[in-house]
N, C-alpha and C positions, 0 to 999 in steps of 0.2 A: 615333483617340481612345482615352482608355483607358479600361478598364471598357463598362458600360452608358450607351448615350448617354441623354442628358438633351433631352426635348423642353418648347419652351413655344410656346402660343399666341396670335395673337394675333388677333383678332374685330374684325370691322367690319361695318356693316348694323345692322341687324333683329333684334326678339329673338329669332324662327324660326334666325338665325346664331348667336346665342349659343347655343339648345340644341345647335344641331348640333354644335357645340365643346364643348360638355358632356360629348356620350353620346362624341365622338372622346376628348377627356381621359379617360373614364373607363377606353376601351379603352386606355391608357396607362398608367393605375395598376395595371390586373389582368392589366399584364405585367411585365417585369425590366427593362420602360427604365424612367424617370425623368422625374417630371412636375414642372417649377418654373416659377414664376410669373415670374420674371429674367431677363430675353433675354439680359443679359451671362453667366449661368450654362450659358445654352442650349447643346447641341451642335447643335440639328434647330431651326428656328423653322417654326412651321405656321400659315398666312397665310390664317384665313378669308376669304374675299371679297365683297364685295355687287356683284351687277352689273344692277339692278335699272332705272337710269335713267345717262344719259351722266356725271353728274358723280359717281355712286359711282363706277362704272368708274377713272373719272379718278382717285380719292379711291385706290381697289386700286393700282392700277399705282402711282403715289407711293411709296404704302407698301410694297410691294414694291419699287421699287427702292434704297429706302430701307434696307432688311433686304439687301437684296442687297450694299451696304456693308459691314455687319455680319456679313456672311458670309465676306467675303473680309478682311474683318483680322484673322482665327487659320485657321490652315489647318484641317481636319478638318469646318469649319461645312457645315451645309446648307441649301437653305430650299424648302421643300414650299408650295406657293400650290391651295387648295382652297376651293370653297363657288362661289358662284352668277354669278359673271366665268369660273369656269373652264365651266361646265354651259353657259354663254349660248354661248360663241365657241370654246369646243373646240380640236378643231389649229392653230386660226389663232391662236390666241393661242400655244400651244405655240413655233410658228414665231416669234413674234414678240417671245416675251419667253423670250431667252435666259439670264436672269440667273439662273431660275426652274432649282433640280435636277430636280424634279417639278412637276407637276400633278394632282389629285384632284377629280374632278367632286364636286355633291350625291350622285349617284345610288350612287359609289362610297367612297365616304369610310370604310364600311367593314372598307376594304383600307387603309387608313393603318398599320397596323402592317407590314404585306405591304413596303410602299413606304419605310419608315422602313429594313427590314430591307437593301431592294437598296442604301441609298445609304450603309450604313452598316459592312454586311457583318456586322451583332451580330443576332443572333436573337432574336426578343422573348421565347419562352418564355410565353405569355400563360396567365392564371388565368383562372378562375372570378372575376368581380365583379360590381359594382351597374353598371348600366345609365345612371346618370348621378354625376354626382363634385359638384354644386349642394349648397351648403351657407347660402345665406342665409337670410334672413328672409322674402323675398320669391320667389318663385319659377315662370319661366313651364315651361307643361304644353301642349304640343303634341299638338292632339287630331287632328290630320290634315296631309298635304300635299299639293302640288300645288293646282292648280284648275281648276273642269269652266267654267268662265264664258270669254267668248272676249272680253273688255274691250278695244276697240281699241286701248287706247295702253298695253295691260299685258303685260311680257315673260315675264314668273312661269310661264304653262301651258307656256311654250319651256324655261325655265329647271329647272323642277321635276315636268313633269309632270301626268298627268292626277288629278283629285282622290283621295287614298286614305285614306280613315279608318281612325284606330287602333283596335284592338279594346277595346274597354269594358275586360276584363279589364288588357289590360295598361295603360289608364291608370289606373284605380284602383290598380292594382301600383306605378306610379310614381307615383302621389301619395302614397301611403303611405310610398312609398320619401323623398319628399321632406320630407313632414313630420319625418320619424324622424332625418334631418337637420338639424332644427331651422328647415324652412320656416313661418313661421305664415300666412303667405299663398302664396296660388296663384294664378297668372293663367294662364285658359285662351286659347290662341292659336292660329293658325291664318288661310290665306289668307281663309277666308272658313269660319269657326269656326261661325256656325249652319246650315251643311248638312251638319254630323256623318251620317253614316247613312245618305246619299242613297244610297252605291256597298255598303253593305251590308243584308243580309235581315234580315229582320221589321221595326215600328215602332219601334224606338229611336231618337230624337232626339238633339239638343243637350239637350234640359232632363232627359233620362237620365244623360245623363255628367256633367251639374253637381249633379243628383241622388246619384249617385255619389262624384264627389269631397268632396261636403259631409258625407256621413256621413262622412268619413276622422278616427279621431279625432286629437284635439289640432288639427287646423285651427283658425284662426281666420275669418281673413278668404279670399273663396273672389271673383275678379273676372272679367267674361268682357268678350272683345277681337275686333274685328274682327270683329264683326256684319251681315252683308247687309239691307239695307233690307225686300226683297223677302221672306228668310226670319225674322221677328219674327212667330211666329205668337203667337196667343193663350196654348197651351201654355207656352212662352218665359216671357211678361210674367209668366204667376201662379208657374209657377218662381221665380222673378230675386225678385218679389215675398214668396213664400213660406219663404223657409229663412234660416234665420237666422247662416248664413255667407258667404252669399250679401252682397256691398254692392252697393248702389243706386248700380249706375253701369252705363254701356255705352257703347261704342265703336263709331259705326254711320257706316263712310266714304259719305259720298252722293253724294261728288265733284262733281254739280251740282243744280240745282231745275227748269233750262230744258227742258221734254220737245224740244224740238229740238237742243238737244246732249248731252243723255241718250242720245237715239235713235241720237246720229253715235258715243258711244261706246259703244255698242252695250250699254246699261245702262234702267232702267226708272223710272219715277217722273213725279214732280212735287212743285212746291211745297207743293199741298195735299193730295196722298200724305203729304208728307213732314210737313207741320204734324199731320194727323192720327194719325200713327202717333207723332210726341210727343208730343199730346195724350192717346194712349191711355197709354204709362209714365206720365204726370207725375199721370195720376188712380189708376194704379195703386200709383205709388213718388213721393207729393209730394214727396221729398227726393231724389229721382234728380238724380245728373250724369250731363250727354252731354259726348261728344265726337265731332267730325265731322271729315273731312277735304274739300278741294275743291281743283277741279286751274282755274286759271286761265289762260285763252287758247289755249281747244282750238280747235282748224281752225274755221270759221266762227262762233265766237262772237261777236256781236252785241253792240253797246252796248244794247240791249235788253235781250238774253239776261242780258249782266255786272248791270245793273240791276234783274234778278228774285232774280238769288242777291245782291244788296247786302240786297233788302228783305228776301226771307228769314231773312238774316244776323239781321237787324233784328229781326224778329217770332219767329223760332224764341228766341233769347235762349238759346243753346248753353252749358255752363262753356267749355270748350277746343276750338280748331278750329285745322286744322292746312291750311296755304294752299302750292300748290306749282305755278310756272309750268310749264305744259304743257311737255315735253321729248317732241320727232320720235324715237322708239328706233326703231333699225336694226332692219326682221321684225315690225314690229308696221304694224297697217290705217291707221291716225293716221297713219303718220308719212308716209303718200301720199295723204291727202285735200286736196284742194281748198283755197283760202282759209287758207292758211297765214298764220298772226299773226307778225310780225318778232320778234325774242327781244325789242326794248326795250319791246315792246307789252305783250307776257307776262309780263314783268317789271314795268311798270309798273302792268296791273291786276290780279296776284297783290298786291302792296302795297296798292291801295286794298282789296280784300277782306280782307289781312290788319289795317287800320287800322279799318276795319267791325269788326272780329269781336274785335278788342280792344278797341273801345270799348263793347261789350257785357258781353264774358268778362269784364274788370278790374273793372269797376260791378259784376258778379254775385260776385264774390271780394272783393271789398271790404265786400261787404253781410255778410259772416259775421264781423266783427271785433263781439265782445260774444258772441258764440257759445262753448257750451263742446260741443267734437268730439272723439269717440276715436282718436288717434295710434297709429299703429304706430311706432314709435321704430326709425333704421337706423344708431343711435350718431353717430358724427362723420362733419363730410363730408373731405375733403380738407384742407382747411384747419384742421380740429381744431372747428369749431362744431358744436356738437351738434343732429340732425335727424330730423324724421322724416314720414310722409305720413298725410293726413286719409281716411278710406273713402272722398271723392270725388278723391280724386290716383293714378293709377297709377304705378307705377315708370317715372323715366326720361322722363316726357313730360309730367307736370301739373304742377311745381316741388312747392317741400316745404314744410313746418313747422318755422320757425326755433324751437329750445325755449330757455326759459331755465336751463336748466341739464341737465347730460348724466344720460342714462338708458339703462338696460343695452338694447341693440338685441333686437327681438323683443318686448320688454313694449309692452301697448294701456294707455294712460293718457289721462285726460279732461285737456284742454288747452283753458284761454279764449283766443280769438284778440283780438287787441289792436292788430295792425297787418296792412295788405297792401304785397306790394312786389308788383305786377304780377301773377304767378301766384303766387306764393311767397307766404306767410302766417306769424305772429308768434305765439310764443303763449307765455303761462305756465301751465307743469304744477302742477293742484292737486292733485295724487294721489301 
């Protein structure tokens, strides 16, 4: 190739994958290669991975062989495959997917310039730069990784490690940094985001670093994700409740209600755990959204068991819930218990919980049409219609606000809603 190669990325997974692709772009721009968004400009393509549950897996290799194409129709191409499919399966994937120039674990990704350099023979010359290359409007802030929880049918502590939290300093460093970018939101994330502080000294919590990030000025909107049941302490709720960049929303996976398959996935609760500690935000923040996630047709689950999280479904009255038939992963406790449910099983009552929870969610989202809600506006979507999200919509997972007419991305305007399509909501900007 001539000159300095040209690398682009491409992401798949988790927003945890998108930062990770972030902080590696930024080590790309604060060196002499060349960072573009065009895979046909590409010299190097670098093939985030998710490899999280079998059909990401599936999803990665695809797309990797896919780009393996693309490699091989101009000589000089390369293509580097990193993120959470390489950290899961290691040499055996190495062995197995030959199409692949490299490989780069999570843990080493680091060294992407190191690896750009062996396949390329061009020396990166690397600078001094910012820590992440994130320029939206929106923006997630990874306060930790790994996880200390040993969740039987979860691959993540294999994949990433045992829990390690960022230091206060440097995320306040990177919010600032984000903002100055022109983020006016920030979404704090993380395997499990409220046990900030457990593997670090003195009392600093989760409600320290959203403390933290909320003073940053020019923030607007400040949202937290991936919330443990278990860690919502009292501290938390007057936090969340208190600061006024803070939105009234949370994101608390509970994956089930049934304490006997709570117990098998080696997870804690109950129904009435779990109604109570709604009850506590909804008297704290009446205007809170939740969002829940639940894993359908774990190893001995019960038409009983299914018909305690149908009525939960029921009575909890959640915004958004996110419904995923139990998948056996290879090194995970799950995938060797007992009373294995047939995939049409698990697929079958993933759907009725998903039909529960939308005839909840939709009713709850349709009741805000007559409502005027502050918009974050994210200009156009693909198709050129102008959009934006309500303080209970996260990026990416709660649909948007159709506007009626385009507004510069970044600006908070008061928006009446006028119609629902499902999650998705209608509004006219009167500002």
């Amino acid at each position: 190739m001539d000159g300095s190669p040209s690398i682009a990325f491409i992401t798949l997974g988790c927003p945890k994958n998108e930062v990770d692709s972030d902080r590696m772009s930024a080590l790309v721009a604060a060196s002499t290669y060349r960072l573009v968004h065009d895979i046909d400009q590409a010299d190097v393509a670098v093939l985030n991975t998710c490899g999280f549950i079998t059909d990401a897996v599936e999803e990665s290799i695809a797309t990797a062989l896919e780009l393996a194409d693309w490699r091989d129709a101009r000589s000089g191409r390369a293509l580097i495959v990193t993120g959470c499919m390489v950290s899961r399966y290691g040499h055996e994937l190495a062995d197995a997917m030959s199409e692949a120039d490299a490989f780069v674990s999570v843990a080493d990704e680091s060294t992407l310039l190191e690896v750009v350099e062996r396949l390329t023979s061009a020396a990166p010359a690397p600078t001094a730069g910012p820590a992440r290359m994130a320029g939206g409007v929106s923006e997630y802030l990874q306060v930790a990784d790994g996880c200390h929880r040993a969740c039987a049918y979860c691959t993540i502590p294999a994949i990433r490690g045992e829990y390690r939290s960022h230091s206060l300093d440097q995320l306040a460093t990177e919010a600032e940094l984000l903002v100055s970018r022109g983020a006016k939101e920030i979404v704090l994330i993380g395997q499990d985001t409220s046990s900030w502080g457990r593997d670090l000294t003195g009392d600093d919590d989760i409600a320290t670093v959203i403390q933290a990030v909320a003073a940053v000025p020019g923030l607007e909107w400040l949202r937290v994700m991936y919330v443990q049941p278990d860690t919502v302490s009292a501290r938390l709720i007057d936090t969340l409740a208190s600061l006024d960049p803070v939105r009234h929303y949370l994101d608390i996976p509970l994956q089930h209600v049934s304490p006997t398959v709570l117990r098998a996935m080696h997870r804690t609760g109950s129904a009435e755990t779990f109604l109570a500690l709604i009850d506590r935000l909804r008297t704290a923040m009446p205007d809170i959204a939740l969002r829940s996630t639940f894993i359908a047709g774990f190893p001995g689950e019960t038409e009983s068991d299914l018909d305690m999280l149908l009525d939960f479904i029921s009575e909890a009255a959640l915004d958004y819930v996110g419904v995923f038939p139990f998948s056996p992963e290879e090194g995970t406790a799950a995938a060797h218990l007992p009373d294995q449910l047939v995939e049409a099983e698990r697929l079958e009552r993933a759907s009725r919980i998903r039909e529960a929870a939308d005839s909840v969610s939709l009713t709850r989202a349709a009741r805000r049409i007559g409502a005027v809600v502050d918009v974050l506006s994210e200009g156009l979507d693909p198709e050129g219609f102008p959009i934006g999200r309500w303080s209970g919509q996260a990026p990416e997972v709660d649909g948007y606000v159709m506007l009626d007419r385009a507004v510069a991305p970044g600006r908070i305007i008061p928006v009446r809603i006028d119609a629902s399509y499902g999650y998705d909501l209608e509004g006219e900007v009167i500002a």
